[in-house]
MARTILUM-947772 format. One record per residue: residue in three letters; x, y, z of N, C-alpha, C in turn. Coordinates in Angstrom, 2 decimals, padded with zeros to 5 digits, always signed. Layout:
N
(node "ALA",(X,Y,Z),(X,Y,Z),(X,Y,Z))
...
This chain:
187
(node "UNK",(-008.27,-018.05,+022.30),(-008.83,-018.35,+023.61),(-010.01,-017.43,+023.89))
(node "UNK",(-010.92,-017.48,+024.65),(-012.14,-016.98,+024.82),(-012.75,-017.76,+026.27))
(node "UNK",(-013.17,-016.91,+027.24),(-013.84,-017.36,+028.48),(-015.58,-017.05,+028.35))
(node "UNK",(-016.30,-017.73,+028.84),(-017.59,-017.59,+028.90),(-017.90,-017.50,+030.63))
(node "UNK",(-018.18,-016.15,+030.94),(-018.33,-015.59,+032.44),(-020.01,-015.44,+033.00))
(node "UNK",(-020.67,-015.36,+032.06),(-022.26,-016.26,+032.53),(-022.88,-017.01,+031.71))
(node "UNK",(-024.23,-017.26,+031.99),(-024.51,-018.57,+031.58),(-025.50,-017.80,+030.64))
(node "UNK",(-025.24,-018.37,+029.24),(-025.85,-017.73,+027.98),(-025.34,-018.43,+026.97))
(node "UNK",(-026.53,-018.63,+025.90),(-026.11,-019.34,+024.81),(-024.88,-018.53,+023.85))
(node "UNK",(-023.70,-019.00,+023.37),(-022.77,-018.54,+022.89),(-022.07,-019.15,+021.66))
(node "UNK",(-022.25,-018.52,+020.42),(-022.42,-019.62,+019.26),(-020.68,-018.74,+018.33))
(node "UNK",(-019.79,-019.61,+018.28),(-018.19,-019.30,+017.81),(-018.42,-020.42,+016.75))
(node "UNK",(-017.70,-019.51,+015.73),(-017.37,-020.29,+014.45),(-016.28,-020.06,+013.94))
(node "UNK",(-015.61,-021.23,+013.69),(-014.34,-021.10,+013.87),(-013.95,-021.72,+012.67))
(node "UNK",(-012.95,-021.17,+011.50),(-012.85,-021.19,+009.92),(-011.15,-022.13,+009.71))
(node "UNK",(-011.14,-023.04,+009.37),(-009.90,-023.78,+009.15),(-009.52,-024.22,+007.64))
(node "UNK",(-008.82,-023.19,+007.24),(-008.27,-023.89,+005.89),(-006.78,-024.55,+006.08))
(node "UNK",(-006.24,-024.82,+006.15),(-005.01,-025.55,+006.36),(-005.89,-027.17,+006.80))
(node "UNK",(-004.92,-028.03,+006.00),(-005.09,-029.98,+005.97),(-004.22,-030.13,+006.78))
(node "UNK",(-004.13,-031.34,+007.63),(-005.43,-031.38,+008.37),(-005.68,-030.41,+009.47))
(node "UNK",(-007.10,-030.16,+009.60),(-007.59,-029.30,+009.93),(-007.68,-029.76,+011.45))
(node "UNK",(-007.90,-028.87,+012.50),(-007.80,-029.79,+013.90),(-008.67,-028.44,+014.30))
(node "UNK",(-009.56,-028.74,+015.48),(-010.05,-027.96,+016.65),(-010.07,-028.78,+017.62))
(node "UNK",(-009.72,-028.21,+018.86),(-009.61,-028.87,+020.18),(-010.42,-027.68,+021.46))
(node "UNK",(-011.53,-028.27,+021.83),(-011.79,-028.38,+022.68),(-011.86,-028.58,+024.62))
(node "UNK",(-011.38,-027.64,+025.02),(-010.85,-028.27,+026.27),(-011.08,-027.21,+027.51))
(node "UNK",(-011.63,-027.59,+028.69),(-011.55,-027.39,+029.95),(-010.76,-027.62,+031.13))
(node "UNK",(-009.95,-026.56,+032.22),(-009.59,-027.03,+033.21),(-010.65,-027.34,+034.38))
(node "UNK",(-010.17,-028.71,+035.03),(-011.57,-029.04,+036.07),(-011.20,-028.69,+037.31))
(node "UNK",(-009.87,-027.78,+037.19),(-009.45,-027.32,+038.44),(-010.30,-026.11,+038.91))
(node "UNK",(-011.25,-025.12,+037.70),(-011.81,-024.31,+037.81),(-013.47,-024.62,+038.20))
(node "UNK",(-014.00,-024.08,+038.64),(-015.65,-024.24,+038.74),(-016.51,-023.62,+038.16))
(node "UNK",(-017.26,-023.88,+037.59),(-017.68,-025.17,+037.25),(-016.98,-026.07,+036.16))
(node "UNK",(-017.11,-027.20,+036.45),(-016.24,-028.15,+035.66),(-017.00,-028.94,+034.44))
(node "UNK",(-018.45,-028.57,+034.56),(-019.36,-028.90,+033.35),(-018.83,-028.06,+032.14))
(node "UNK",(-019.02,-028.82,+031.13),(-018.72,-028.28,+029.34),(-019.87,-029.15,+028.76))
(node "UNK",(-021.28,-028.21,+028.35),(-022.05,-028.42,+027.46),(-021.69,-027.72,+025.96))
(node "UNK",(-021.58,-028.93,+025.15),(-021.37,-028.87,+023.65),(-022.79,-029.29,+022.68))
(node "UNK",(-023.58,-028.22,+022.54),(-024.18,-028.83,+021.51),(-024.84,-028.43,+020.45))
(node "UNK",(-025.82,-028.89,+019.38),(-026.10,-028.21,+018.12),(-024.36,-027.88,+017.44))
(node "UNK",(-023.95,-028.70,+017.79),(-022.63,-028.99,+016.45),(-023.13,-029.01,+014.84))
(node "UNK",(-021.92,-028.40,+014.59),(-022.39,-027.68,+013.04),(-021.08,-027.98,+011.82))
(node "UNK",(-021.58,-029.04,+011.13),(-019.73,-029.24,+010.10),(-019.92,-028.79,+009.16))
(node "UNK",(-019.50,-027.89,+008.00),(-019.97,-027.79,+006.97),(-018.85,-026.70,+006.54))
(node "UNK",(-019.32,-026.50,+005.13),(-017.95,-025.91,+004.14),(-018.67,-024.51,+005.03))
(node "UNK",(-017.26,-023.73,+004.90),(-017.80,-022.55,+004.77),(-017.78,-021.59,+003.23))
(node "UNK",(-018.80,-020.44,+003.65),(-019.41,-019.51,+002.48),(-017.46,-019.35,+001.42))
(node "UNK",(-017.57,-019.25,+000.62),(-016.40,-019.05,-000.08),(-016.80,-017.66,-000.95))
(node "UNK",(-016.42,-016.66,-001.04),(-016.66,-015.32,-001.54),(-015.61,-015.18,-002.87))
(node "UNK",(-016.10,-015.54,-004.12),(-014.93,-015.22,-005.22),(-015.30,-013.65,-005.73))
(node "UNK",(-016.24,-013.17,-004.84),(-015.97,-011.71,-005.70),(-016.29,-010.88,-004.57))
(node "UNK",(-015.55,-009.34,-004.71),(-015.56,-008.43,-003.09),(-015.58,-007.35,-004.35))
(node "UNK",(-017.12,-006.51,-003.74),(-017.11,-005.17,-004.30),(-016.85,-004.21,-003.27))
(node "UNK",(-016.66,-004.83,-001.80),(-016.35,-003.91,-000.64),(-017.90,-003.02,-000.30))
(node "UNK",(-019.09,-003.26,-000.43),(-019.99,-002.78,-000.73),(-020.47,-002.69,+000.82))
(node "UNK",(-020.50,-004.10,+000.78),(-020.53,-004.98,+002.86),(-019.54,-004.93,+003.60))
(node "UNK",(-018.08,-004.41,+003.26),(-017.50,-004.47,+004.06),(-017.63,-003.44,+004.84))
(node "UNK",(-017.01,-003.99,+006.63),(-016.85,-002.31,+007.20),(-016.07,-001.32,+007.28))
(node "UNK",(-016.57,-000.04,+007.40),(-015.80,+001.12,+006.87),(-014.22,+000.94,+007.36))
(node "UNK",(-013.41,+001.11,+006.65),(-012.47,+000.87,+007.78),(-012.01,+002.72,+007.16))
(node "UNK",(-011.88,+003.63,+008.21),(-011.48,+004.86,+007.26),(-010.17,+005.45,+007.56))
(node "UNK",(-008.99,+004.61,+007.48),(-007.91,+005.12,+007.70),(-006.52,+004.02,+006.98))
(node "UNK",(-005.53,+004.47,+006.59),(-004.47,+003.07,+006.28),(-004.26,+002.82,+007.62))
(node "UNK",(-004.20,+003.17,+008.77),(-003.45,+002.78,+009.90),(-004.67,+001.17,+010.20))
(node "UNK",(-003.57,+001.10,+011.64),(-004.81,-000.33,+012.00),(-003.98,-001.56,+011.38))
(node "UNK",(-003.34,-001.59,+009.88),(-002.64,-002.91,+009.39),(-003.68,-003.69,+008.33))
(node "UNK",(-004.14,-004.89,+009.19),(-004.73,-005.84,+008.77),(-006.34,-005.88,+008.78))
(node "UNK",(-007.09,-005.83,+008.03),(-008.35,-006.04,+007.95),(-009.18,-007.27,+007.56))
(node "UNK",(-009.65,-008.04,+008.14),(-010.49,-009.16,+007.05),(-012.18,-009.01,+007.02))
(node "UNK",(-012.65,-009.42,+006.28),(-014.30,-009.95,+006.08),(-014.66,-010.56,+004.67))
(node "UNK",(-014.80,-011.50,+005.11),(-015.95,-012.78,+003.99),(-014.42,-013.32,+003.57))
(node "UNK",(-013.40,-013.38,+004.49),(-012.53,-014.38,+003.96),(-011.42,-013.78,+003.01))
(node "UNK",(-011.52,-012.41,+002.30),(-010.69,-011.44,+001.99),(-009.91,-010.34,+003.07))
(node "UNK",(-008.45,-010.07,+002.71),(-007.91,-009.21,+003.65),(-007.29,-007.80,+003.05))
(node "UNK",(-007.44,-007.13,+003.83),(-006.65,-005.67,+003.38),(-005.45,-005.75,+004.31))
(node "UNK",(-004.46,-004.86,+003.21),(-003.57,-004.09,+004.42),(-002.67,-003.11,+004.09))
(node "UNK",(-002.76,-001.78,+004.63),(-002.47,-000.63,+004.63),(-003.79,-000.30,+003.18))
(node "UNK",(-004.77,-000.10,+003.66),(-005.72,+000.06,+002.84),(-006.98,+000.90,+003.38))
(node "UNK",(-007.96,+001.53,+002.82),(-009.11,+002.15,+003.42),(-010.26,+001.58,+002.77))
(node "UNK",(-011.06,+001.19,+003.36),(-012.37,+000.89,+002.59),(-013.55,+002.02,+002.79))
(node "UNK",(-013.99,+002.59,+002.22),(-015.00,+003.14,+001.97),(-015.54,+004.18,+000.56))
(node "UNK",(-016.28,+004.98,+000.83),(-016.99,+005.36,-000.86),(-016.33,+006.42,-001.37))
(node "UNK",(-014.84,+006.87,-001.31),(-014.19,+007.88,-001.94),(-013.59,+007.54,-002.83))
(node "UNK",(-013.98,+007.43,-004.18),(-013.08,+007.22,-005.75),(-013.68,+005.65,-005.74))
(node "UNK",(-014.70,+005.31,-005.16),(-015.70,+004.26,-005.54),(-016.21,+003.53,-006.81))
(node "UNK",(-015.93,+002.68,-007.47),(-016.63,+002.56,-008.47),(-018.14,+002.71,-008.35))
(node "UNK",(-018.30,+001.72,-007.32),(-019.73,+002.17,-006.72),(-020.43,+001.62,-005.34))
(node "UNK",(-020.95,+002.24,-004.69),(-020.65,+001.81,-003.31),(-019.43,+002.46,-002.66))
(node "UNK",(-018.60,+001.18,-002.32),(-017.31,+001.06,-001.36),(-016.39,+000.65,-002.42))
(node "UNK",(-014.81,+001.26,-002.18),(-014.01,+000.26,-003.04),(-012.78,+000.32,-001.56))
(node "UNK",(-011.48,-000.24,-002.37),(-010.70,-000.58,-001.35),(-009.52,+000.50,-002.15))
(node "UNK",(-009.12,+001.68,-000.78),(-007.99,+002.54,-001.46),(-006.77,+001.93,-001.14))
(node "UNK",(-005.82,+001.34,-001.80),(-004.72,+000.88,-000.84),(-003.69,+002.29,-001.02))
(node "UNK",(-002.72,+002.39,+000.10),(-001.90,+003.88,+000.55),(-000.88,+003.56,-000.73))
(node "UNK",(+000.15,+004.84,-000.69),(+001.36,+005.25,-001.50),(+002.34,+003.75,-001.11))
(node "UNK",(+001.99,+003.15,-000.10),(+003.16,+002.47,+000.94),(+003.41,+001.13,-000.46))
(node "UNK",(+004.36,+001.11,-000.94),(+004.51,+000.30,-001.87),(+004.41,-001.55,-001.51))
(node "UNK",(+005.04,-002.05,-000.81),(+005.17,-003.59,-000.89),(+004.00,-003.74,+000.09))
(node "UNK",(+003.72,-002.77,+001.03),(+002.69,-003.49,+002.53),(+000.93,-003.03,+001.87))
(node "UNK",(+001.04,-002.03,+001.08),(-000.37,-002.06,+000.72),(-000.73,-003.60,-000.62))
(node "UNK",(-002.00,-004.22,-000.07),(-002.36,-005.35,-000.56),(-003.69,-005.51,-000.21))
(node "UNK",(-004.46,-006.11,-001.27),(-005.57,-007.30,-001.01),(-005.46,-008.48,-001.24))
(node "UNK",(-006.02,-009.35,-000.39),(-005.94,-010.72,-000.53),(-006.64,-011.46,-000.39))
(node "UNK",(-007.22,-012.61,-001.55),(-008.46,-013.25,-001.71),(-008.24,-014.25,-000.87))
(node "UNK",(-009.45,-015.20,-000.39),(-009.53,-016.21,+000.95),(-008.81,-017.48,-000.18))
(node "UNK",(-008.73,-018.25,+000.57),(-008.27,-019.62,+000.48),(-009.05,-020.13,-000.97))
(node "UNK",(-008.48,-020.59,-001.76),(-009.60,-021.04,-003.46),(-009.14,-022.51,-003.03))
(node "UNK",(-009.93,-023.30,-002.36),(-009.62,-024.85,-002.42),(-009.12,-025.46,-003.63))
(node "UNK",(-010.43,-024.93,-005.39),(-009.59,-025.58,-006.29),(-008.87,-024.91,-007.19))
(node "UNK",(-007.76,-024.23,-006.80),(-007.07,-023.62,-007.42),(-007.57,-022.27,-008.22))
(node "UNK",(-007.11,-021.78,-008.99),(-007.73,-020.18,-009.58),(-008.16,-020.14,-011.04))
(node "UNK",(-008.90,-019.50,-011.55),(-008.89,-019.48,-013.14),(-008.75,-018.32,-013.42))
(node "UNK",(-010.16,-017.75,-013.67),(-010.17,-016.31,-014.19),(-010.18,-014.97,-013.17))
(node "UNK",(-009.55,-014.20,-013.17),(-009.14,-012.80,-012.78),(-009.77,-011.80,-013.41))
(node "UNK",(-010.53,-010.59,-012.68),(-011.10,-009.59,-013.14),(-011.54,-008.68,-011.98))
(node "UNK",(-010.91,-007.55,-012.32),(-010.78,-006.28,-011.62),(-010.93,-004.80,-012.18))
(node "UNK",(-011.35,-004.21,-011.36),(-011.59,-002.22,-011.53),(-010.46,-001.94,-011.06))
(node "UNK",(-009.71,-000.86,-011.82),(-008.56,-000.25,-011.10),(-008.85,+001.37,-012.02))
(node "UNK",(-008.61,+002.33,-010.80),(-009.10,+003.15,-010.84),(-007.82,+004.62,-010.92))
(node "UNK",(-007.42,+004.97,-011.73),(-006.67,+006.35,-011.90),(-006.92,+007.52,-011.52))
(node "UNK",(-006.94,+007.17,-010.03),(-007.98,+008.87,-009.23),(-006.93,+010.15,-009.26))
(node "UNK",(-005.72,+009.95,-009.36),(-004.95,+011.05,-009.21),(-004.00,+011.47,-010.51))
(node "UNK",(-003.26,+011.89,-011.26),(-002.17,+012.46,-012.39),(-001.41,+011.16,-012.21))
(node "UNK",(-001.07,+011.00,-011.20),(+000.17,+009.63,-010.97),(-000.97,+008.23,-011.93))
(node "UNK",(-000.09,+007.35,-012.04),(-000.21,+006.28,-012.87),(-000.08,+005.16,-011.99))
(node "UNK",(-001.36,+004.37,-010.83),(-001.17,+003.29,-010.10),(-000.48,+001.90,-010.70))
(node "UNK",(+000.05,+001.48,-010.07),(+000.65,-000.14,-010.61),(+000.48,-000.95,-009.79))
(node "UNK",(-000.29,-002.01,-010.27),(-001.05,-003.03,-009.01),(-000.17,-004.34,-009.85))
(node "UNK",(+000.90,-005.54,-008.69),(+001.28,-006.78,-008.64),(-000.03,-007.70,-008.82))
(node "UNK",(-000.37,-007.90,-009.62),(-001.46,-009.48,-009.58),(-000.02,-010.73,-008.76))
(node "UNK",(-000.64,-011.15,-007.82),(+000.51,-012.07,-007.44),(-000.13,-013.47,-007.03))
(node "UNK",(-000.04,-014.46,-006.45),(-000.48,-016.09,-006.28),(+000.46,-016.26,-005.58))
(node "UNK",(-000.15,-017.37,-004.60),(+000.90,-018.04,-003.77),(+000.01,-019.62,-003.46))
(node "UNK",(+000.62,-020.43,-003.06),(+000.32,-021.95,-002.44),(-000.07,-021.67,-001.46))
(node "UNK",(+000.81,-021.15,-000.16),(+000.68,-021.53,+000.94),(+000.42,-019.59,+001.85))
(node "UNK",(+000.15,-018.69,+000.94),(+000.32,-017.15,+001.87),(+001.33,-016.65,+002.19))
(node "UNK",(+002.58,-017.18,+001.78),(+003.51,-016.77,+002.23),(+004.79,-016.70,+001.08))
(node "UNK",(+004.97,-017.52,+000.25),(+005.61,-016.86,-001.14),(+004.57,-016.39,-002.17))
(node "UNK",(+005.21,-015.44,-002.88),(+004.38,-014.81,-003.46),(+004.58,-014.91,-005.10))
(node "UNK",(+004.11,-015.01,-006.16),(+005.12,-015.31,-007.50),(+003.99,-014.01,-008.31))
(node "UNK",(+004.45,-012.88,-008.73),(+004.18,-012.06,-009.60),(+003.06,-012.92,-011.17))
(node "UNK",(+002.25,-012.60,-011.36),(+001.78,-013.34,-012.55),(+001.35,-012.53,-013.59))
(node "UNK",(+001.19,-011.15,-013.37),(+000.53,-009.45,-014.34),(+001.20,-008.79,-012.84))
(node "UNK",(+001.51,-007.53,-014.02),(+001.58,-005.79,-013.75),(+000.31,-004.95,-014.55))
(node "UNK",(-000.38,-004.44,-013.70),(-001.18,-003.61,-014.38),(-001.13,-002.22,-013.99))
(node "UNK",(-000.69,-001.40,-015.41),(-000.83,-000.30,-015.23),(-002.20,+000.64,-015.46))
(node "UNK",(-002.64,+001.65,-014.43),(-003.42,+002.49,-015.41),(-002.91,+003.86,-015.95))
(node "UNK",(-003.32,+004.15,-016.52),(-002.85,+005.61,-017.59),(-003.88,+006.14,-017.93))
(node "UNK",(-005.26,+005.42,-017.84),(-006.37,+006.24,-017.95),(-007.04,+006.67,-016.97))
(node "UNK",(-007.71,+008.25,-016.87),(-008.30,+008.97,-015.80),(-009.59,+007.84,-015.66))
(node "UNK",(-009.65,+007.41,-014.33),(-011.37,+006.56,-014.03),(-010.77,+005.14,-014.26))
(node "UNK",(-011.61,+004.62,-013.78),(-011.95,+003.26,-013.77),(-011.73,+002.32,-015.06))
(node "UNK",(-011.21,+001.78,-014.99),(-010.91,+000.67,-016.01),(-010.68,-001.08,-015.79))
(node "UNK",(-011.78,-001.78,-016.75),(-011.51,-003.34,-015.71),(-010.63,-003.81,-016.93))
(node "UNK",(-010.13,-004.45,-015.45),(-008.83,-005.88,-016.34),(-009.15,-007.20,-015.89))
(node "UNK",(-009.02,-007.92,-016.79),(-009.30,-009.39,-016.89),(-008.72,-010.05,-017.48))
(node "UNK",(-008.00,-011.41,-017.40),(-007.50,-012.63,-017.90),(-007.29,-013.86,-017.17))
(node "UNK",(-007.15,-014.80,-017.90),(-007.46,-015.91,-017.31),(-006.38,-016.70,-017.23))
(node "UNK",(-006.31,-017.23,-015.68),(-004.69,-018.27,-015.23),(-005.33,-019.40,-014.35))
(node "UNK",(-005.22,-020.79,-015.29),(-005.63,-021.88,-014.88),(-004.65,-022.39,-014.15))
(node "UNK",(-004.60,-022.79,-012.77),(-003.71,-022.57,-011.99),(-004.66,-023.58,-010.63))
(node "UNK",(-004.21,-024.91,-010.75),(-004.93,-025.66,-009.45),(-004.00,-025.81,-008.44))
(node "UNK",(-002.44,-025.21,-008.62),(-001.71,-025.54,-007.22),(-001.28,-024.43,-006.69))
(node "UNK",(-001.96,-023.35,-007.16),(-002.14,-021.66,-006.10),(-003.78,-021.60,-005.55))
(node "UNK",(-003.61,-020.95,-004.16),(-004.76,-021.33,-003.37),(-004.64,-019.67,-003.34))
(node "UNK",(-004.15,-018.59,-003.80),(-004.68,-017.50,-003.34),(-004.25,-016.43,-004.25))
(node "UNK",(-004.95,-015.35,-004.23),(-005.01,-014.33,-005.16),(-004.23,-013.12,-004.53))
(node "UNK",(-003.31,-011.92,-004.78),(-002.80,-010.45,-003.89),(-003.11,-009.65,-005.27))
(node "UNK",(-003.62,-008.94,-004.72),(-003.75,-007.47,-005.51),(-002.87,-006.63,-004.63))
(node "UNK",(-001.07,-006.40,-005.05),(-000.59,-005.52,-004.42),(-000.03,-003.94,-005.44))
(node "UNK",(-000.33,-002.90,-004.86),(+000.06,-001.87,-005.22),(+001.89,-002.16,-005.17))
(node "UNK",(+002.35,-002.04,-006.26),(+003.74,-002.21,-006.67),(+004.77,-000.90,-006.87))
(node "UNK",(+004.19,+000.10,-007.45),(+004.55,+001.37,-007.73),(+003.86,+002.50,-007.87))
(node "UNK",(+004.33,+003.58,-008.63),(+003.56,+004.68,-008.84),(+003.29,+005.13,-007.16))
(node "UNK",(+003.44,+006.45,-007.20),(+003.11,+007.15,-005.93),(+001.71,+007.49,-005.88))
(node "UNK",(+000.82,+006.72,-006.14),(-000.70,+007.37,-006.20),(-001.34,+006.50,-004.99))
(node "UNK",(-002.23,+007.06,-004.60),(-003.33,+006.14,-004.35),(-004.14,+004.93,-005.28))
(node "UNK",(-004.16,+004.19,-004.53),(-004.97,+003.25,-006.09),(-006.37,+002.57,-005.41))
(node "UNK",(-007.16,+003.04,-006.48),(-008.38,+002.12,-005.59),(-008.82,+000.94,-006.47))
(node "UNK",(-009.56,-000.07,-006.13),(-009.83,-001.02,-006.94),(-011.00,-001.80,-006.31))
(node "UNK",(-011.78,-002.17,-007.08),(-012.94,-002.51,-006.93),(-013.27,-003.55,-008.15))
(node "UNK",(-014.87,-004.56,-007.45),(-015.72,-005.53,-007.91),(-014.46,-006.23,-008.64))
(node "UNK",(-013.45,-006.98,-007.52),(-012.79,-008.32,-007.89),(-013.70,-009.26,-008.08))
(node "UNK",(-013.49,-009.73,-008.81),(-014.31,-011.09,-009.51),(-012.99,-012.63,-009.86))
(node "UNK",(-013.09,-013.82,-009.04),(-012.07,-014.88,-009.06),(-012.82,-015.98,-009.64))
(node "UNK",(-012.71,-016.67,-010.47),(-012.92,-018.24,-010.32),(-012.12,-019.62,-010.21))
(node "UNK",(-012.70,-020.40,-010.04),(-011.48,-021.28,-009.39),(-011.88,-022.36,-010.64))
């Protein structure tokens, strides 16, 4: 919900992945003014982001807060900014085992190839869940990746997969911090 309290052009864009998709529109005319100008209507796909180096995202500098999104990817219990960076920004997710996660936007046609930085900033040994789901809400394990090497190391393989619509990078174990950076998805 959202009120518009003076008169100024005001441009909302509003992102629907779930079939069928619905927006509704609506005014009470019990209120005044009872005019609703709609116009310069706009249909179109939106931007789809298969790769987040966190470079653009904003700082977020703490795990607290929960949930984060931008360009259609989400954090949670995570920090974004340039400490143990591959380069730029990466995404630190906390010690917090099942709630720290990233999560790629909606892949309309399903997923292919997987490729990621995962980064061994501390003695501890991070373990990141590669996981998929249909619908955001079950989750099915598909790789465990461990690192064991100090720094940055990318992993990649490929899961042709047209009836999962989404990607989790969740921290699974190991008491470390884990950072990870320049996800790269194709569908």
């Amino acid at each position: 919900n959202f009120k518009i309290t003076s008169a100024s052009n005001n441009i909302f864009w509003l992102y629907l992945t779930n079939n069928p998709s619905q927006i509704r529109i609506g005014f009470n005319p019990a209120y005044s003014p009872v005019e609703v100008l709609l116009d310069d209507i706009e249909v179109r796909l939106p931007a789809l982001y298969l790769s987040q180096d966190f470079n653009a995202w904003p700082t977020k500098p703490s795990y607290s807060g929960g949930i984060s999104s931008f360009q259609g990817w989400t954090v949670n219990d995570c920090m974004v900014d340039a400490q143990d960076a591959y380069d730029g920004n990466s995404a630190r997710l906390s010690t917090t085992y099942a709630s720290a996660w990233i999560r790629s936007p909606y892949l309309p046609d399903g997923i292919g190839s997987i490729r990621f930085q995962l980064n061994k900033a501390t003695t501890k040994d991070p373990v990141i869940s590669v996981e998929v789901s249909s619908n955001n809400v079950s989750w099915t394990p598909i790789a465990t990746v461990t690192s064991t090497v100090s720094g940055y190391t990318e992993h990649s393989f490929f899961y042709s997969d047209t009836s999962n619509h989404y990607v989790r990078f969740r921290h699974s174990a190991g008491n470390a911090i884990t950072p990870v950076d320049n996800i790269q998805l194709t569908a």
